[in-house]
C-alpha positions as CSV (number, residue, x, y, z in Angstrom):
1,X,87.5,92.3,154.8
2,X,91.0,91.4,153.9
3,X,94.0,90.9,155.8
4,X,97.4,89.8,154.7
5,X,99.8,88.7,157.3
6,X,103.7,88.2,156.3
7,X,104.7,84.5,158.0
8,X,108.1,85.0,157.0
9,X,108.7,88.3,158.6
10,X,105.8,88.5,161.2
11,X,104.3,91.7,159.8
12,X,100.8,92.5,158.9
13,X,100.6,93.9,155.5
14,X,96.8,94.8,155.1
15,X,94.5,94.9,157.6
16,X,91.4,96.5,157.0
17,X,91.7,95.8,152.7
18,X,89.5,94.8,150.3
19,X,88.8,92.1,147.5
20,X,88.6,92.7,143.8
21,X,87.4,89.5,142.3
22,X,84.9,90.6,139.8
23,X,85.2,91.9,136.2
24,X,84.6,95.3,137.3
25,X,86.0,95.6,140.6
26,X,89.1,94.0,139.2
27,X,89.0,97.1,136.1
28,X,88.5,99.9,138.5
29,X,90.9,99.0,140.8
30,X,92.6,101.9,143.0
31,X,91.4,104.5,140.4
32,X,90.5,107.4,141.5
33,X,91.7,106.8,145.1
34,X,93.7,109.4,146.7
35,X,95.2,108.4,149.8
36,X,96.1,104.8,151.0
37,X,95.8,104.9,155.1
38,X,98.3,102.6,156.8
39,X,96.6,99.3,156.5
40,X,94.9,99.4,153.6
41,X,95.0,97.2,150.6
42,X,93.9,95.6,147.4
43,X,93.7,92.0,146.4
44,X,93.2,91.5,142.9
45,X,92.3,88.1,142.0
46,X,92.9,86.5,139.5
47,X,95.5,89.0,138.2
48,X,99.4,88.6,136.8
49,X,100.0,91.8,136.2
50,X,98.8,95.7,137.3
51,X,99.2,99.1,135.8
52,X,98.7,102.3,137.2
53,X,96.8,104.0,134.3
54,X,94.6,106.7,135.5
55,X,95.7,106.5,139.6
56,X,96.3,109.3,141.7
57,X,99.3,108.1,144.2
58,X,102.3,105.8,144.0
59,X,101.2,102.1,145.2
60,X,103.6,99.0,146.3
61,X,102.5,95.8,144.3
62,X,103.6,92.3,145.8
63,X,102.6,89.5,143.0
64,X,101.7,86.0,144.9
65,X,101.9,82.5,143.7
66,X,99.0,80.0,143.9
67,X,101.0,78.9,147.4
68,X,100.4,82.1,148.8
69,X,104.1,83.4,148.2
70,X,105.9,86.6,147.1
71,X,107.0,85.9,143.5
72,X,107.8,89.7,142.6
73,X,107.5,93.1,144.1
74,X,107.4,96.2,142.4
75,X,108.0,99.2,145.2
76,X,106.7,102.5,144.8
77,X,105.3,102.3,141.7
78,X,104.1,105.6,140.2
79,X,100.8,106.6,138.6
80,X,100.8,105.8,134.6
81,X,103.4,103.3,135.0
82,X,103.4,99.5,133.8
83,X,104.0,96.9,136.4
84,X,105.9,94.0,136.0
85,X,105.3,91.2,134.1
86,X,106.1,87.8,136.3
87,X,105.8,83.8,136.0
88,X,103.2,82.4,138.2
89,X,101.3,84.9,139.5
90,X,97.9,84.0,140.6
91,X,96.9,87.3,141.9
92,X,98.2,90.8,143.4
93,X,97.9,93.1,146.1
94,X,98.5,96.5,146.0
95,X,99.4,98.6,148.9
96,X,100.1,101.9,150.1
97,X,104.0,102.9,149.0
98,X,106.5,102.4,151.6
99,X,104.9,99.1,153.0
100,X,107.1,96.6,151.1
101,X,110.6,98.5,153.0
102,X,108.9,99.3,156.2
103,X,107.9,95.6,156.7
104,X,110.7,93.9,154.9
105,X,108.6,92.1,152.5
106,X,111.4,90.3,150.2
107,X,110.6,87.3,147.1
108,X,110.2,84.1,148.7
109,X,108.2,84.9,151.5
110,X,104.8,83.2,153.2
111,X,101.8,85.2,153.1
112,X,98.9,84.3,154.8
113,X,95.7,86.0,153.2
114,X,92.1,85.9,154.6
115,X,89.3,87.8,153.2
């Protein structure tokens, strides 16, 4: 089970989330997911960059460094859209949309991720 706690900002980003760390997990990803409760989430490791090819709901994407910090967020990110492409990235986790404001996840700030 994942969880992803923001040190900076003493928020919990993902609670109850999941890990995809294998060829296929990785490749399937949040398709065909339709709803993203509060609390949910997706690590996706190792992974630089994300599309939203084939999903069915907006997602927030926060791109972390080997060090565990935010390098690059991409809010709200629509279905059949292109992430960003960012320096450094070791892996991703995608979220439901809205989390990145509603915590005040900003670049430069301390995760601390368990799975």
């Amino acid at each position: 089970m994942l969880r992803v706690e923001n040190s900076t900002r003493g928020t919990i980003l993902v609670d109850r989330g999941r890990v995809a760390n294998t060829i296929w997990t990785r490749f399937v990803g949040l398709m065909g997911v339709h709803h993203l409760d509060a609390g949910d989430g997706l690590a996706i490791i190792p992974c630089s960059s994300i599309h939203c090819f084939f999903m069915k709901i907006p997602i927030d994407v926060v791109y972390v460094n080997k060090e565990d910090q935010v390098v690059a967020l991409d809010p709200d990110l629509k279905p059949w859209r292109m992430g960003s492409i960012n320096r450094g990235v070791k892996y991703v986790i995608e979220l439901p949309a809205g989390v990145i404001e509603r915590t005040g996840t900003a670049v430069g700030d301390q995760l601390k991720v368990s799975y």
